[in-house]
N, CA, C and O atoms as CSV, one atom per row, in Angstrom:
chain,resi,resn,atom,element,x,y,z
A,1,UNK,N,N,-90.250,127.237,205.822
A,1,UNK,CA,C,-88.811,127.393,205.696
A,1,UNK,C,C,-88.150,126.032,205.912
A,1,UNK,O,O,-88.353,125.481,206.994
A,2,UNK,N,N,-87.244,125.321,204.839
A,2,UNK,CA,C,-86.366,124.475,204.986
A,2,UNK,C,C,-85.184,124.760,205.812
A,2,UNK,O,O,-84.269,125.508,205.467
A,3,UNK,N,N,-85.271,123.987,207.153
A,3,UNK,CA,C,-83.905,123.975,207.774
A,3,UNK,C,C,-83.027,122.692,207.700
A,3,UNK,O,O,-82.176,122.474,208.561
A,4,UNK,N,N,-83.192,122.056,206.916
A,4,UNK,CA,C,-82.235,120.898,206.474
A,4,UNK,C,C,-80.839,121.528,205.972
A,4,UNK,O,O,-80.987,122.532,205.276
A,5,UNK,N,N,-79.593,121.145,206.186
A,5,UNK,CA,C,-78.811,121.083,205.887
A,5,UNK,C,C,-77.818,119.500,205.043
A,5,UNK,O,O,-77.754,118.271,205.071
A,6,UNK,N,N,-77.308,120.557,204.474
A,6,UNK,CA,C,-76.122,119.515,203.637
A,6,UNK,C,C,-75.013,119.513,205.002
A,6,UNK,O,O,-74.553,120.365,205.762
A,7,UNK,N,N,-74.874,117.798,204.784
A,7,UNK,CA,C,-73.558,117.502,205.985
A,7,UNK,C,C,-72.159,117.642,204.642
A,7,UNK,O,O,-72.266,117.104,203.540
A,8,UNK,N,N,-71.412,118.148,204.909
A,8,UNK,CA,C,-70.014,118.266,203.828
A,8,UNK,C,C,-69.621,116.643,203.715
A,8,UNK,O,O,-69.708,115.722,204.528
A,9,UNK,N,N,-69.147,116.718,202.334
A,9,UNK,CA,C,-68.536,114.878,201.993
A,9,UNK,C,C,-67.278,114.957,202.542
A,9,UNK,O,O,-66.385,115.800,202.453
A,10,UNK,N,N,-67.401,113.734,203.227
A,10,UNK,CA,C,-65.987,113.439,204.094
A,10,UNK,C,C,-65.029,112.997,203.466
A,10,UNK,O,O,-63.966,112.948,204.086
A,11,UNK,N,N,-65.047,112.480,201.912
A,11,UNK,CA,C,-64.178,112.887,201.168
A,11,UNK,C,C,-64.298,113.281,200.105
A,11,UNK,O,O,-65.460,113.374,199.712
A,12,UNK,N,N,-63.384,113.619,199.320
A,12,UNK,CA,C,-63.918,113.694,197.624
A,12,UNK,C,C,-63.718,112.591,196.956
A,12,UNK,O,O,-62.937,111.658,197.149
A,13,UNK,N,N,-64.998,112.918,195.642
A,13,UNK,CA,C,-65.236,111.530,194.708
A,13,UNK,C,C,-63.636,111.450,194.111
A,13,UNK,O,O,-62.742,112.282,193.955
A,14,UNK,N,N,-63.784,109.910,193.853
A,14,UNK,CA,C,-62.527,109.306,193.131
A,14,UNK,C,C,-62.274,110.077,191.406
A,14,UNK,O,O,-61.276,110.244,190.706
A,15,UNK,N,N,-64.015,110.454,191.208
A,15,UNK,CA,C,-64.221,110.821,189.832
A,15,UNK,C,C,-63.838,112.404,189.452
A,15,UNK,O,O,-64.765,113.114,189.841
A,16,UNK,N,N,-63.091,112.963,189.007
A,16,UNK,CA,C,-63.485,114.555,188.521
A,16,UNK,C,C,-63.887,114.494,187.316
A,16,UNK,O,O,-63.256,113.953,186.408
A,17,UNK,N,N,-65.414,115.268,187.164
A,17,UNK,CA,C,-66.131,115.781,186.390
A,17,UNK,C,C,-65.405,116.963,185.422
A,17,UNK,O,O,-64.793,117.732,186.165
A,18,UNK,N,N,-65.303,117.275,184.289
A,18,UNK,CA,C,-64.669,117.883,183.340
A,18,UNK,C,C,-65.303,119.181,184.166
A,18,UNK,O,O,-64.479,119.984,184.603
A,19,UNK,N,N,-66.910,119.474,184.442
A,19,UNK,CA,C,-66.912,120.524,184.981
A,19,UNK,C,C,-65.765,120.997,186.137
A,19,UNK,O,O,-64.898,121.868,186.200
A,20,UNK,N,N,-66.252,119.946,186.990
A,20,UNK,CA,C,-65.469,119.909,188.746
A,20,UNK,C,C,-64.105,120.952,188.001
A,20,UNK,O,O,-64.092,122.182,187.954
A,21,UNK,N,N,-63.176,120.114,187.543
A,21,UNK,CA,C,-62.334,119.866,186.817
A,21,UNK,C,C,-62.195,121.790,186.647
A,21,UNK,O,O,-61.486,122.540,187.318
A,22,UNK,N,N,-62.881,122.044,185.834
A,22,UNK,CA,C,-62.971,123.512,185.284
A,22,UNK,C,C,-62.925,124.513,186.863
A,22,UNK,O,O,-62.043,125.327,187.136
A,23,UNK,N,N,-63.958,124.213,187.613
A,23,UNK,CA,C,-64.442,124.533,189.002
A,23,UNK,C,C,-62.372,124.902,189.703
A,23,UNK,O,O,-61.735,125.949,189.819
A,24,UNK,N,N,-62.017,123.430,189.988
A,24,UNK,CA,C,-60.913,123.263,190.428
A,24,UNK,C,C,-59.847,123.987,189.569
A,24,UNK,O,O,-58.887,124.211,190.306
A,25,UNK,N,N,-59.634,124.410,188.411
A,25,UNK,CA,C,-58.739,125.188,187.960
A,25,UNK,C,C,-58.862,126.451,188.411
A,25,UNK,O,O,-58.119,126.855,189.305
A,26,UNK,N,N,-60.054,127.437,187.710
A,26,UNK,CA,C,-60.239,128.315,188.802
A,26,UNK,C,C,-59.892,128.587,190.301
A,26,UNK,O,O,-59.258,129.573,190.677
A,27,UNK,N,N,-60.315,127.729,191.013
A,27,UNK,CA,C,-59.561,127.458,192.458
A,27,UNK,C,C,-58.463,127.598,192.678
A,27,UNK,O,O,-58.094,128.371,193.562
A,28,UNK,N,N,-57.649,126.915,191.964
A,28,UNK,CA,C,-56.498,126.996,191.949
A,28,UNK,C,C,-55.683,128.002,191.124
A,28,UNK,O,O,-54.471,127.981,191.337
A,29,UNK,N,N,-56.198,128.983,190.111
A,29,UNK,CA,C,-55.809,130.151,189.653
A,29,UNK,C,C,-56.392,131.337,191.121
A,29,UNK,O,O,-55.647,132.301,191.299
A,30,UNK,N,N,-57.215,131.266,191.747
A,30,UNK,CA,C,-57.410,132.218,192.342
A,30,UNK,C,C,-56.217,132.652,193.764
A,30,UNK,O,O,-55.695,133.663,194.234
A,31,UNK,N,N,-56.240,130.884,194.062
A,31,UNK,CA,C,-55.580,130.872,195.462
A,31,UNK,C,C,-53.982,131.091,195.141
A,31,UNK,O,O,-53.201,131.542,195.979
A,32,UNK,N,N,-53.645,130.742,193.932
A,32,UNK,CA,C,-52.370,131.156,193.113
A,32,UNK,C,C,-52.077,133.163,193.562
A,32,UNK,O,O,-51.337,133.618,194.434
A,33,UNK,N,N,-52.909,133.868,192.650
A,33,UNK,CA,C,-52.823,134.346,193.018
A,33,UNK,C,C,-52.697,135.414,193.944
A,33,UNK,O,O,-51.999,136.424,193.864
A,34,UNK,N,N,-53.859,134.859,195.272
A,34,UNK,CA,C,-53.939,135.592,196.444
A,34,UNK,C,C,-52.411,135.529,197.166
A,34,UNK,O,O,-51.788,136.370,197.814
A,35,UNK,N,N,-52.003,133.738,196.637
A,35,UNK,CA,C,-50.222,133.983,197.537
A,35,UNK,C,C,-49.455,134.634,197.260
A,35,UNK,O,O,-48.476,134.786,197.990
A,36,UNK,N,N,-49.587,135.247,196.149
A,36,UNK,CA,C,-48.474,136.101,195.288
A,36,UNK,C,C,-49.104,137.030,195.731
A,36,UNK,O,O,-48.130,137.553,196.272
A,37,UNK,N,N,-50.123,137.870,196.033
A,37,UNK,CA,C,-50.153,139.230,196.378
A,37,UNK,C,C,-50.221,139.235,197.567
A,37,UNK,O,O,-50.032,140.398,197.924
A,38,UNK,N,N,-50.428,138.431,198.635
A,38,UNK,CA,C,-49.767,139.108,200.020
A,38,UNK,C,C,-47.811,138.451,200.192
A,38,UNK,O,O,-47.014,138.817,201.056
A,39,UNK,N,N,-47.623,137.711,199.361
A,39,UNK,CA,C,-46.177,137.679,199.545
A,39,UNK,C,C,-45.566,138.540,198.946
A,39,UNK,O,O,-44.345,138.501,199.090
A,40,UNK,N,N,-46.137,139.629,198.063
A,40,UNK,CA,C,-45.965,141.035,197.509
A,40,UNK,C,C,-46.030,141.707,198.610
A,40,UNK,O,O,-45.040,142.287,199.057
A,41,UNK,N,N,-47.186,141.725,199.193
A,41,UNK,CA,C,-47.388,142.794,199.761
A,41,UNK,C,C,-46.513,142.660,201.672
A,41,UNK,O,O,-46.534,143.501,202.571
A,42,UNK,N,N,-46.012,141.599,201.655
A,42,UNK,CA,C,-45.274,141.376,202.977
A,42,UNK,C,C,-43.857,142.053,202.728
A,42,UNK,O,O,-43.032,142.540,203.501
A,43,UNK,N,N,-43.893,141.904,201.441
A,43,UNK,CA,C,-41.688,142.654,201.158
A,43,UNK,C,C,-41.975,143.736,201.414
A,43,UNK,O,O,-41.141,144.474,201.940
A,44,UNK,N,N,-43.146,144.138,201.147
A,44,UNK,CA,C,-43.282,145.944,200.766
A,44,UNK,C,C,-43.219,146.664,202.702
A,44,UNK,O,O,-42.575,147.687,202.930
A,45,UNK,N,N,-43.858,146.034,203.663
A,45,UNK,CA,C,-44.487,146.928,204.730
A,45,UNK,C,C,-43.229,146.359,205.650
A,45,UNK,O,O,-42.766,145.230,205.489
A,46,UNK,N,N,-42.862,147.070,206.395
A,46,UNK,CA,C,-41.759,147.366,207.839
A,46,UNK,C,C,-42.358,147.386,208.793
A,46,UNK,O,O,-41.613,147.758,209.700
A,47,UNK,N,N,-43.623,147.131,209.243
A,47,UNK,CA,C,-44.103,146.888,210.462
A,47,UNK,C,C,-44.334,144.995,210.701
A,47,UNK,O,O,-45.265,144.268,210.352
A,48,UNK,N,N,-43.173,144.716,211.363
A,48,UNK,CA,C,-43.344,143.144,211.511
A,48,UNK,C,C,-44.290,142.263,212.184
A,48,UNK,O,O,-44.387,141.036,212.212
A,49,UNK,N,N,-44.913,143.136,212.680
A,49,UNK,CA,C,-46.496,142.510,212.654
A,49,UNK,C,C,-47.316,142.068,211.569
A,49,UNK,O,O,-47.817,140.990,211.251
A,50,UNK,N,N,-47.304,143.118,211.140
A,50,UNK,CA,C,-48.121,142.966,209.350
A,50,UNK,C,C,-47.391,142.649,208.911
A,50,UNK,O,O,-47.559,142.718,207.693
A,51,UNK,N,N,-46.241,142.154,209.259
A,51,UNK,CA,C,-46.002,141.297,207.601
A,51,UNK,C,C,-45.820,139.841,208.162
A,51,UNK,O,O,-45.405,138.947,207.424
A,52,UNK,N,N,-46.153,139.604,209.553
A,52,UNK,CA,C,-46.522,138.394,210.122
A,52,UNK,C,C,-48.132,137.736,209.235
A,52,UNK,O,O,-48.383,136.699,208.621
A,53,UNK,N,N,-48.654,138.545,209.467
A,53,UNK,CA,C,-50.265,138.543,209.196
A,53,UNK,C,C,-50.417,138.750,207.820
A,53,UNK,O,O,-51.547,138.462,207.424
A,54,UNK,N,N,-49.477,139.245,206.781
A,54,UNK,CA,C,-49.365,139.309,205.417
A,54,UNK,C,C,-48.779,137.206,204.948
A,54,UNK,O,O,-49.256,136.285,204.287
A,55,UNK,N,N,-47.844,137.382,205.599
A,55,UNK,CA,C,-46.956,136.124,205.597
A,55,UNK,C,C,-47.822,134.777,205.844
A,55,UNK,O,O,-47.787,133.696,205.257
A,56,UNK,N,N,-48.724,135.300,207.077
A,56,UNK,CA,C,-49.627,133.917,207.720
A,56,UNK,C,C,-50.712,133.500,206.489
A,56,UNK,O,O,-51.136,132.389,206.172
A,57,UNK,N,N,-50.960,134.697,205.983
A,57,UNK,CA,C,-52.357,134.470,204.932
A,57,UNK,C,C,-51.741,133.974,203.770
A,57,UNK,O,O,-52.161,132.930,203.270
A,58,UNK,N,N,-50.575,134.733,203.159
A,58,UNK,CA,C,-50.074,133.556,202.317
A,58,UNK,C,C,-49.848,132.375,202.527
A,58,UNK,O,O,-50.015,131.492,201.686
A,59,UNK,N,N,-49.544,132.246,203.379
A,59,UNK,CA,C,-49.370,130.731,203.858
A,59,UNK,C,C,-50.807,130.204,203.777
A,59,UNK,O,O,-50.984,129.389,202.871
A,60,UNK,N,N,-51.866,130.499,204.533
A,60,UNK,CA,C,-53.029,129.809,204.248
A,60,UNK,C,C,-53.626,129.476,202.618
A,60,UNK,O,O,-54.381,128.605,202.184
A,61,UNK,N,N,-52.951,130.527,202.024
A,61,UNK,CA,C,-53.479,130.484,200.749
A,61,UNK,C,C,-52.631,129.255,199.760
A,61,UNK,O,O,-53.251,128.560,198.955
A,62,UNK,N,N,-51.117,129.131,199.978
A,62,UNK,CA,C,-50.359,128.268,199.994
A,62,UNK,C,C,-51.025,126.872,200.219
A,62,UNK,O,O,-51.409,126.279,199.211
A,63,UNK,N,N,-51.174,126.375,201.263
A,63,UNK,CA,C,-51.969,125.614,201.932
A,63,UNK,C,C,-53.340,124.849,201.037
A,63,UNK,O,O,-53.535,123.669,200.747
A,64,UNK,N,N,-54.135,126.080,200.771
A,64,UNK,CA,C,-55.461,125.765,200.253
A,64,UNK,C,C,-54.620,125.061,198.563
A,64,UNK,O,O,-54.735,123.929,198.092
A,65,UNK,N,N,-53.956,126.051,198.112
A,65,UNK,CA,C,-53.380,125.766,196.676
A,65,UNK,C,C,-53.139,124.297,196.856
A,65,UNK,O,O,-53.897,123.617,196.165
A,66,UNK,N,N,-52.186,123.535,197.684
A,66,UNK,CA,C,-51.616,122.232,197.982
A,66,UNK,C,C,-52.830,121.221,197.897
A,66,UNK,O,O,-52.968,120.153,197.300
A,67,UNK,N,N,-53.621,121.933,198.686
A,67,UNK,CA,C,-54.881,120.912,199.232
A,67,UNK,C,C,-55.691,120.733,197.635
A,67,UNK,O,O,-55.887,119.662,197.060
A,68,UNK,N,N,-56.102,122.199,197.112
A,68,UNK,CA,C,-56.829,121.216,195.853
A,68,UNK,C,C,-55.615,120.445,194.994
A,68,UNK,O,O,-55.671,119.257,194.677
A,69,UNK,N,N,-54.597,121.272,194.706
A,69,UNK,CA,C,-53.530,120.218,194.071
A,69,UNK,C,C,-53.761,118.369,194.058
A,69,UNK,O,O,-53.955,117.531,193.177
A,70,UNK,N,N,-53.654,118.353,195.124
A,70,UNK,CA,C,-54.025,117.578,195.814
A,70,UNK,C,C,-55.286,116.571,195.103
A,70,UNK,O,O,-55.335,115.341,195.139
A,71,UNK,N,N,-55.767,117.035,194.786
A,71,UNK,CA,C,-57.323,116.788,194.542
A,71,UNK,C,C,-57.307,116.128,193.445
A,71,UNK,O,O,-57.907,115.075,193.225
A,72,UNK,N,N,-56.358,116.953,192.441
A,72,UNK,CA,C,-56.521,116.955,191.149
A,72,UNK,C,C,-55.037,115.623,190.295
A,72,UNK,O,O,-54.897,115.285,189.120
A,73,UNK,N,N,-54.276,115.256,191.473
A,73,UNK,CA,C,-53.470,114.247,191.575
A,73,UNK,C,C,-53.985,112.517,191.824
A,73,UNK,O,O,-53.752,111.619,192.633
A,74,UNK,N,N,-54.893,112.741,190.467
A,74,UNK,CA,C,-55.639,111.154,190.900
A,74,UNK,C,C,-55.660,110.343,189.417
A,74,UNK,O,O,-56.520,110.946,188.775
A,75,UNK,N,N,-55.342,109.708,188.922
A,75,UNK,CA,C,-55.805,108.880,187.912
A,75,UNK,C,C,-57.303,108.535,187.877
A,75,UNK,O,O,-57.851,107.639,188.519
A,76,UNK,N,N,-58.084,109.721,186.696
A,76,UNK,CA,C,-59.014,109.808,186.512
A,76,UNK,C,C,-59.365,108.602,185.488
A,76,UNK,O,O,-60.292,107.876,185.846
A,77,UNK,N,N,-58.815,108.342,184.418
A,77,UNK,CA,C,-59.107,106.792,183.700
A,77,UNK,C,C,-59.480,105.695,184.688
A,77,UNK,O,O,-60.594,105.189,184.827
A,78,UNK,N,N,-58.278,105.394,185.400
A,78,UNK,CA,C,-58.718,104.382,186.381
A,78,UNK,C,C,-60.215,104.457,187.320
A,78,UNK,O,O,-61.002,103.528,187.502
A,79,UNK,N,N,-60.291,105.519,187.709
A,79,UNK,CA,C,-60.885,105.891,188.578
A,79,UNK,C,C,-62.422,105.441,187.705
A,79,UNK,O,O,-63.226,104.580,188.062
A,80,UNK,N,N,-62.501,106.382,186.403
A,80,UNK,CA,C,-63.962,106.003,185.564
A,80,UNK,C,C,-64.185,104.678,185.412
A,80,UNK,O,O,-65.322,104.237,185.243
A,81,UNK,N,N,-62.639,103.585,185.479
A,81,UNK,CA,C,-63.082,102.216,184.548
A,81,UNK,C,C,-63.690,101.387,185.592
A,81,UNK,O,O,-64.281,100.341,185.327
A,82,UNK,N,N,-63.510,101.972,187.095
A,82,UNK,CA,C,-64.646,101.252,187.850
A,82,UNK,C,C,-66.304,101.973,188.093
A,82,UNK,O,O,-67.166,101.569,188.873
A,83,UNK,N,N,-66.361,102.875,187.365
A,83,UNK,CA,C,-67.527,103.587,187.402
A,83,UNK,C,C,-68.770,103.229,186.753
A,83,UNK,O,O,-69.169,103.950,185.839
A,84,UNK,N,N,-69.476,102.146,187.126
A,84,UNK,CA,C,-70.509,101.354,185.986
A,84,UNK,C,C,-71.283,102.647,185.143
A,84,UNK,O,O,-71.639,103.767,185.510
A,85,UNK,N,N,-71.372,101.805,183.624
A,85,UNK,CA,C,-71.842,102.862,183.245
A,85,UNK,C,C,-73.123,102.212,182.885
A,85,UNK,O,O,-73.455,101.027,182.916
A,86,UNK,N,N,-74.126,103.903,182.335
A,86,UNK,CA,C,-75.678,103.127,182.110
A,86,UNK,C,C,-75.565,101.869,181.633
A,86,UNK,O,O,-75.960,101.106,182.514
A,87,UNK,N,N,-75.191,101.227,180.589
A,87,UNK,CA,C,-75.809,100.068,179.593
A,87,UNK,C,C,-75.606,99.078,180.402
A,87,UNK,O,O,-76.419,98.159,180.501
A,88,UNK,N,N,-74.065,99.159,181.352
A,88,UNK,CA,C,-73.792,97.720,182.374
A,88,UNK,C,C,-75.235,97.470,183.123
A,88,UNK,O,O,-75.935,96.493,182.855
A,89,UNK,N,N,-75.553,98.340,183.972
A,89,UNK,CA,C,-76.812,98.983,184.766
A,89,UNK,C,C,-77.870,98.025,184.124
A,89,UNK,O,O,-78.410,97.009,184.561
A,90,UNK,N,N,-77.984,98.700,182.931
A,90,UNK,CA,C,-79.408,98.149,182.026
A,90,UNK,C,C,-78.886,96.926,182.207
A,90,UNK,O,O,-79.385,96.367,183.183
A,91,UNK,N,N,-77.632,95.952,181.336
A,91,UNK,CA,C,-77.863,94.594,181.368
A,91,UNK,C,C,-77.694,93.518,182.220
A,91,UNK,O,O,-77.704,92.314,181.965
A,92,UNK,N,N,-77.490,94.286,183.584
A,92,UNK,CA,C,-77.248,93.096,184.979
A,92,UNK,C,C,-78.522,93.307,185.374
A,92,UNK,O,O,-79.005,92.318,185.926
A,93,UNK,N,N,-79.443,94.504,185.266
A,93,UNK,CA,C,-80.945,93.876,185.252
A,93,UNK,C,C,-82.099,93.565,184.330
A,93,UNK,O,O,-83.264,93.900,184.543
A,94,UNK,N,N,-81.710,92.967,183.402
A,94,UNK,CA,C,-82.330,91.736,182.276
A,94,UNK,C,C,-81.624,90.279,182.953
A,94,UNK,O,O,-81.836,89.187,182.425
């Protein structure tokens, strides 16, 4: 049995991958809509507890939305034109 673990990247790459890219839309369609259905579902209930705890999770979900936002707020051109590519590779070692 492998007990190695992955340590999480302490940050994210400068680069998004068209996949990533795809990955991160999703993400951000999902967490979209989780805020909209407990900020639905907080108008609806009269017990102000739960709609503390309806309210708090939207908010987290809020939150997460910002954070990949976030992510996806980078100048990806720039970012590739320092990204050596194979052929540079190949001809700084000839």
């Amino acid at each position: 049995m492998n007990n190695t673990q992955q340590s999480p990247m302490p940050t994210p790459p400068q680069v998004i991958t068209t996949k990533d890219m795809l990955y991160l839309k999703d993400a951000l369609s999902w967490e979209l809509l989780a805020l909209k259905k407990f900020h639905h579902l907080a108008q609806q209930v009269n017990d102000p507890e739960m709609k503390q705890a309806l309210d708090n999770a939207g908010r987290m979900h809020q939150n997460h939305y910002q954070r990949l936002l976030s992510h996806l707020q980078v100048n990806n051109n720039a970012a590739m034109a320092n990204v050596p590519s194979p052929s540079q590779s190949q001809n700084q070692q000839h």
